[in-house]
N, C-alpha and C positions, 0 to 999 in steps of 0.2 A: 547494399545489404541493410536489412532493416536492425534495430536496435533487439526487437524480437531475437531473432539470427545471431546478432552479433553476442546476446546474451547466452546461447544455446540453446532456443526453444523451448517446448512444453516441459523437458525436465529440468531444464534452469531455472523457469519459473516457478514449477514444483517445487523443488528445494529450497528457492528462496522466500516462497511464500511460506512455505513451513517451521524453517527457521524464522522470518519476523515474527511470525506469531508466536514464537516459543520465547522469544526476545519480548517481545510486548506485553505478553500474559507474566511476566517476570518484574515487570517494571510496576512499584507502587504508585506511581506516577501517571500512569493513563490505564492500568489494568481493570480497574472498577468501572472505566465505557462500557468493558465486554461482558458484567458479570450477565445479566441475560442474554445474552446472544449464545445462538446455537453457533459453535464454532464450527462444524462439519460444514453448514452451508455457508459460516462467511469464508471459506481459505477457500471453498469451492467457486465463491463470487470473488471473490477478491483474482484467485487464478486468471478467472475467464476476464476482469477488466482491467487488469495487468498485460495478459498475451494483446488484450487488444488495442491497449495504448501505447506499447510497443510497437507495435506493426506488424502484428501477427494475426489467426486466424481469428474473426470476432463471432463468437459465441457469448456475450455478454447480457443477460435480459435482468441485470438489478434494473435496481433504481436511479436516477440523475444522485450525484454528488451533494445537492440541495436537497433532494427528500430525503435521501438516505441516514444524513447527518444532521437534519434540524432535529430531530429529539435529544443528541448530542450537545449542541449548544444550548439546549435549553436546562442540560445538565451541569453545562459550564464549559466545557469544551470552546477552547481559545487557542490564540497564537503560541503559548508556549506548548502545549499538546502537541499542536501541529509539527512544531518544532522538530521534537521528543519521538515522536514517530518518523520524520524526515530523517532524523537522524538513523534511529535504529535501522529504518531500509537503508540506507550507507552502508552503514556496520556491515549486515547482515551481507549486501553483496561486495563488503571489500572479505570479509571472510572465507567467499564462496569465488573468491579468487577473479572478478570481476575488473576491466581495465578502469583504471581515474576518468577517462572520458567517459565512458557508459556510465557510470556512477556518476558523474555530473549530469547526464543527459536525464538519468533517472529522476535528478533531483531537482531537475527544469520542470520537469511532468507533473512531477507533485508541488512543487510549489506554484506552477500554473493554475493547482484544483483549490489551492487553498483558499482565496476569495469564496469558493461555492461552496466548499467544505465547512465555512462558518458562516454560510448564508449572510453574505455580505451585498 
C-alpha cells in the first residue's frame, strides 16, 4: 500500500494541505515567503505534488523544486525555514491523526527535496 493510501487519499491530502497552510500563513517566521503568492493555486500545486510523491495519482505540472524556490532563497530562505516547515507538516499530520511511521516517511520526502529546495 502506497503512503498515498496509507494517508487516506485525496481527502487526507486535502485536509492536510489545508491545514499546513493555515499553520504556515500563522507563523512569523516563514509567512512573509507567501505574501505574493496566490494561495488558491499554491494548495492547488502543492495537493497535486504531494498525492504524487506519496504514491498517488500524478497530476503534478509545477515547476522542479529548484525553479520553484530559487527566488525564495534569493529572499533568504535557508535550513532553518526549511526546518520550520518540516516541522509544521508533522504537526499538522500528527493532528489529523496520522500513524509516527507515515509521519517519519513524510519527513524523509521532504527532507530528501531540501538540497533542491535551496538550490544547493
Amino acid at each position: 500500500m502506497s503512503l498515498y493510501d496509507r494517508l487516506g487519499g485525496s481527502a487526507a491530502v486535502d485536509a492536510a494541505v489545508d491545514l499546513f497552510y493555515r499553520r504556515v500563513l500563522a507563523d512569523d517566521r516563514v509567512n512573509h515567503f507567501f505574501d505574493d503568492v496566490d494561495m488558491d493555486g499554491q494548495i492547488a500545486k502543492q495537493k497535486g505534488f504531494l498525492t504524487m510523491v506519496f504514491g498517488g495519482p500524478n497530476s503534478y505540472t509545477g515547476r522542479s523544486m529548484r525553479d520553484g524556490h530559487k527566488h525564495l532563497v534569493t529572499r533568504g530562505l535557508n535550513d532553518n525555514h526549511v526546518d520550520i516547515i518540516i516541522t509544521h507538516l508533522g504537526d499538522t499530520l500528527r493532528e489529523l491523526g496520522v500513524a509516527d511511521s507515515d509521519i517519519a516517511a513524510v519527513a524523509g520526502i521532504a527532507e530528501g527535496a531540501r538540497a533542491d529546495v535551496l538550490n544547493r
